[in-house]
N, C-alpha and C positions, 0 to 999 in steps of 0.2 A: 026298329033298328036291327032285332036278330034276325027278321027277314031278309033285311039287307046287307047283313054280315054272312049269312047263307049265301045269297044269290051271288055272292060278288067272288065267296070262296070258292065254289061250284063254277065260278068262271074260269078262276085261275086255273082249277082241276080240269077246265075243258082245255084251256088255252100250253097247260102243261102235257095234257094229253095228244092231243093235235098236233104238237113240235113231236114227241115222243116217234108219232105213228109215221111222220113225214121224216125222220132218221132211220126209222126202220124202212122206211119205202127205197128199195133198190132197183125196181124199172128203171130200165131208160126207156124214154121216149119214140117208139120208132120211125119218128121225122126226123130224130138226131141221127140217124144210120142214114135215113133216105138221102137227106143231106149233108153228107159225110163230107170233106174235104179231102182231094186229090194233089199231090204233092209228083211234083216237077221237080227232079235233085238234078246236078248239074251234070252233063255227059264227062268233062271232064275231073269228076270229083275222087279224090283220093282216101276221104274220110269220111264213110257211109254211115247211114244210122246204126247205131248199137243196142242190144240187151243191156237193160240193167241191172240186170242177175249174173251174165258174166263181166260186166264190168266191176262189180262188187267183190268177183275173184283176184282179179290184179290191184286190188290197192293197200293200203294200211291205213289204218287213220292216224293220224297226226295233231298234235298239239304241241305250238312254238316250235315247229320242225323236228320232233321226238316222238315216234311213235307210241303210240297210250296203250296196246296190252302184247301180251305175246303172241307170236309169229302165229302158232297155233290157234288163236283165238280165231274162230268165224263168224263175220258181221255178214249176214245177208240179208233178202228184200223182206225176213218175217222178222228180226231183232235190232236192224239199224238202229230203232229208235232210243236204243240203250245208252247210244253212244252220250245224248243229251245229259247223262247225268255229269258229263265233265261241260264245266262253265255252259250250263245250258246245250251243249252243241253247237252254239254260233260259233267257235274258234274251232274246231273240229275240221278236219281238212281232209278228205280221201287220196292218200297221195301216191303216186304210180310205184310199184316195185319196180319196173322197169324203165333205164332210161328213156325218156319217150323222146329224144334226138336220133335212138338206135331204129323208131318206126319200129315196133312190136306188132302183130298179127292184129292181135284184139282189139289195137289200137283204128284200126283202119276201118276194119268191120265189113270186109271186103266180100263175106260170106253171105250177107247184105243186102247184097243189091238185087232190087224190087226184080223178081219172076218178070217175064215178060209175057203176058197173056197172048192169046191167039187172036183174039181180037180186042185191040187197044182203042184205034181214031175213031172215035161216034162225036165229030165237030160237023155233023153234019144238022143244016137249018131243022128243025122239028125233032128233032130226034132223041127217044129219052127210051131209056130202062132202068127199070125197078133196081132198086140196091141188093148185093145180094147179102141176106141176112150172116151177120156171122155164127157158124159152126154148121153152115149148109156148101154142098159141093159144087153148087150150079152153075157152070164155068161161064155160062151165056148170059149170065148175070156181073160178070166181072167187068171193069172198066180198067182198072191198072193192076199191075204187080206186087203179089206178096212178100214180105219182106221177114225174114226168121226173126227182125228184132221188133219184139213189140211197142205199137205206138200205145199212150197214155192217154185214153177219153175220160174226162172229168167234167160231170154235170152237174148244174148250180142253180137250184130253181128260187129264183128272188124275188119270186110273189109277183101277184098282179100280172099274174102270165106270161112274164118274161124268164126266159131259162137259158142259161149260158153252156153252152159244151165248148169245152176248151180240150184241142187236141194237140198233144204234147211230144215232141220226136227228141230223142235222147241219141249224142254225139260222145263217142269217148273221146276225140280230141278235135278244138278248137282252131285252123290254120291260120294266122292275120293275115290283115293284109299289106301288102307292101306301099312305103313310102319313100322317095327316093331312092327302089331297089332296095331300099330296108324293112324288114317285114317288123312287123308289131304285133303285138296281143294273141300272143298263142295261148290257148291252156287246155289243161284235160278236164275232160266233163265239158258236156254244151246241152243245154236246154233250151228247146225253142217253144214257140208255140203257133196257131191258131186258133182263133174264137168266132164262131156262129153264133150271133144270139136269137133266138126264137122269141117273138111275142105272139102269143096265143093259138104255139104251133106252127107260126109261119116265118121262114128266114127273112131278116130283116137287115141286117148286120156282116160283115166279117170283117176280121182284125187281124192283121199279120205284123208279127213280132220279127222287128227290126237291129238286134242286139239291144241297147236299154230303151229304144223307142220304138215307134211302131208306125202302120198305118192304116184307117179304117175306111170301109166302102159299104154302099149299099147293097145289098145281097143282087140288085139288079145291074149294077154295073160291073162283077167283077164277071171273069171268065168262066165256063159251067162246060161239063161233060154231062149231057144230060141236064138235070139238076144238080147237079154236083159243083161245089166250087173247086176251082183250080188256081193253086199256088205255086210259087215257084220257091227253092231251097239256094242259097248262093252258094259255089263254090268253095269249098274252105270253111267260112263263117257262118255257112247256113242259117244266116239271115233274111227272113222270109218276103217275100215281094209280091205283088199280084201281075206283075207283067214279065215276059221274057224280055234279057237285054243288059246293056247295062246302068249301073243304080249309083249314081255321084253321090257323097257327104263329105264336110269339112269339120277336121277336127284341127287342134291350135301345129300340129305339124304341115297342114297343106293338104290335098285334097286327096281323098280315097272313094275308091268306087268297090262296090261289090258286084258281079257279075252272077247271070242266073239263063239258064235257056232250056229247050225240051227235051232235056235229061230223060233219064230212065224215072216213067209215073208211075209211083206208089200208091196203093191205094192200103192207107191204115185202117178201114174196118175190119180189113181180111186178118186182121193180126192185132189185136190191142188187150191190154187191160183196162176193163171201168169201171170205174165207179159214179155214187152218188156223192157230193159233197155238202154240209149244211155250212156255211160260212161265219152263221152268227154261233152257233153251238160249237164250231172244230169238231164236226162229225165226220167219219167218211167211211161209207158202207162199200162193199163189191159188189158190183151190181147182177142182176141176174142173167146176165150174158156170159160172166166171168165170176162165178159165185166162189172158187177160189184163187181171187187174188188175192195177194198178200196186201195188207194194208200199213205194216208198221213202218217200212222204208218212208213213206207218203210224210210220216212226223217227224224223219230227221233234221235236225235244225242246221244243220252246214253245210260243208262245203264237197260239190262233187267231183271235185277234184283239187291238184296241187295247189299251198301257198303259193304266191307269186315267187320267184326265187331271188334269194339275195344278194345282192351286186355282186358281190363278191364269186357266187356261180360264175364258172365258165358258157353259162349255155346264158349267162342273162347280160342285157348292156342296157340302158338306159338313154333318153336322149329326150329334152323340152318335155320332162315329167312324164315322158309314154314307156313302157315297157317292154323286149321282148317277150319275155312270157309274165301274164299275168294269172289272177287267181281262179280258179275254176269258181264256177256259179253256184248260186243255192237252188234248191229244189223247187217242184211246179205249186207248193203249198205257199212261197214267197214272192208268187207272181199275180197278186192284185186279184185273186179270186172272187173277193166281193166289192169288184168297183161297178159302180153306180153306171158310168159309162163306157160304151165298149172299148177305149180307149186305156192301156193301162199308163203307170205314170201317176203324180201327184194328181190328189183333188182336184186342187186348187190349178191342174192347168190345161188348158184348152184341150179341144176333140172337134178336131177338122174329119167331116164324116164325106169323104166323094163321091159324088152322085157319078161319077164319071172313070174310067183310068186315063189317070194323067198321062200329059208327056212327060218324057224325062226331066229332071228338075233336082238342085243340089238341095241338100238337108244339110243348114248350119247345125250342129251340136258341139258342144262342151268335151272336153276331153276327160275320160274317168280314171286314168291313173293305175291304179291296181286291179282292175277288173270291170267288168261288164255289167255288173249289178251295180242297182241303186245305194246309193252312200248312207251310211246306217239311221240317218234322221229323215229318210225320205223313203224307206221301204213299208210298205205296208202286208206284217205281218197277220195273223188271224188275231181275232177277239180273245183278250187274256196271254198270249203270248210278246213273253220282253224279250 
């Protein structure tokens, strides 16, 4: 019996060691770079990706529409996380100093917009070049535009040789879109994403985040520069698509489309911070591409931008429960990190994976009301967090 009160202990000791050593492990994988994801923002876009280091500059945090410390007080991407000690940080709101109807500089992110490489179109049949490592100059290695705002790579290895990179583009303001010439769902702060999932090293997967839904493809049928997949960013709501064009859904006001085409192509390895994430622990290391990133921002629990505003605003009107401006979104830690399937979204609901890119096609969905995230009994926070 104390042999086997030994053996069993000395398991735990290996088993607790093992999780230990694979939180301290900060590689990324370099078929996660190989096959990096190329992003398509729209020619006509007004509201380009942002830093979220200087967006952190223009805001204040807010609780019940009152800001929680003094003007003085600096919340940036190493202390965010302090903010949680009020009501957890789920009521917590980063909300604009500035009126964001006056269109602010920072807002725009205008300073932005992806470099244009000297040589961009490699769609030609056979044709492939190596990715070019980030913090190397090798311009003959580039395939799109550098961008000063960095994208957010987060890798999630879920055993059994499947590892997810989830690539994350940060908007400081959301544009809706219009419905009977009335526009809906503005807000500041926008988090999008992309997900590669790798099994055993080899792309198998991608998932493009469509504001609360999404949609998934075989890594062989979406479109590739190179090996690289190629996404599109929509206009305004930079709502992510695998095709140029435009993109029908119906919500209970009537029909909106999101538009997307071959905008200025970013290419976010030239520019990101990454990390590793463990999902089941709520680990997240900086990985050794980007050994100081900051990591505290990563555990703010709210909101990255404004409350929704109250009727009573003059910049807010209401109309069949839709908003003009709704509530800025929560962060890339609140976006289904450890789901089972590439598909984010409850468990419990289907994952249509396309072997194919569809034609155009309308997406019935529900209408969310005050914002773009999932409603609080349907989000899937990390292991231990209420």
């Amino acid at each position: 019996m104390r042999i086997n009160s030994v053996y069993s202990l000395l398991g735990l000791l290996g088993l607790a060691e093992s999780a230990d050593r694979r939180d301290r492990d900060n590689r990324i994988p370099g078929y996660v770079l190989e096959y990096a994801p190329l992003v398509h923002l729209h020619s006509s876009e007004k509201f380009w990706p942002c830093d979220i280091a200087e967006h952190l500059e223009h805001v204040t945090p807010e609780l019940n529409y009152t800001p929680m410390v003094p003007a003085s007080t600096n919340y940036n991407l190493t202390n965010l996380d302090e903010l949680n000690e009020f009501s957890n940080g789920r009521f917590v709101y980063l909300t604009s100093d500035d009126n964001v109807e006056a269109r602010p500089d920072w807002l725009g992110g205008e300073k932005n917009i992806p470099e244009d490489p000297e040589e961009l179109d490699t769609r030609i049949a056979g044709e492939s070049r190596p990715q070019r490592p980030l913090g190397t100059n090798d311009a003959s290695q580039i395939h799109g535009g550098r961008s000063d705002a960095p994208a957010v790579l987060v890798v999630v290895d879920k055993g059994h040789g499947v590892v997810d990179a989830f690539w994350f583009f940060f908007y400081s303001y959301n544009l809706g879109n219009l419905v009977f010439n009335i526009r809906f769902g503005n807000h500041v702060g926008d988090w999008e994403h992309t997900l590669v999932r790798f099994i055993d090293g080899k792309p198998e997967y991608v998932f493009v985040s469509e504001h609360f839904f999404g949609e998934a493809y075989t890594y062989s049928a979406i479109e590739k520069v190179g090996k690289r997949p190629v996404v599109y960013s929509a206009i305004g709501t930079h709502a992510m698509y695998a095709t140029p064009g435009t993109h029908p859904y119906v919500l209970p006001l009537g029909l909106l489309h999101d538009e997307t085409d071959r905008g200025p192509l970013w290419d976010p390895a030239l520019n990101s911070l990454t990390y590793r994430y463990n999902h089941t622990s709520d680990v997240l290391v900086a990985s050794n591409l980007t050994p100081q990133a900051p990591i505290e921002w990563f555990f703010f629990n709210g909101h990255w931008g404004d409350k929704f505003y109250p009727i009573d605003d003059s910049r807010q009107y209401e109309f069949v429960g839709q908003y003009h401006y709704v509530s800025g979104p929560l962060g890339p830690r609140f976006k289904h990190l450890g789901r089972k399937k590439v598909c984010q979204g409850r468990t419990s609901d289907p994952c249509a994976i396309h072997e194919w890119l569809p034609p155009e096609h309308i997406r019935i969905v529900d209408g969310v009301g005050e914002g773009e995230d999932w409603k609080e009994d349907e989000r899937d926070p990390p292991m231990g967090v209420k």
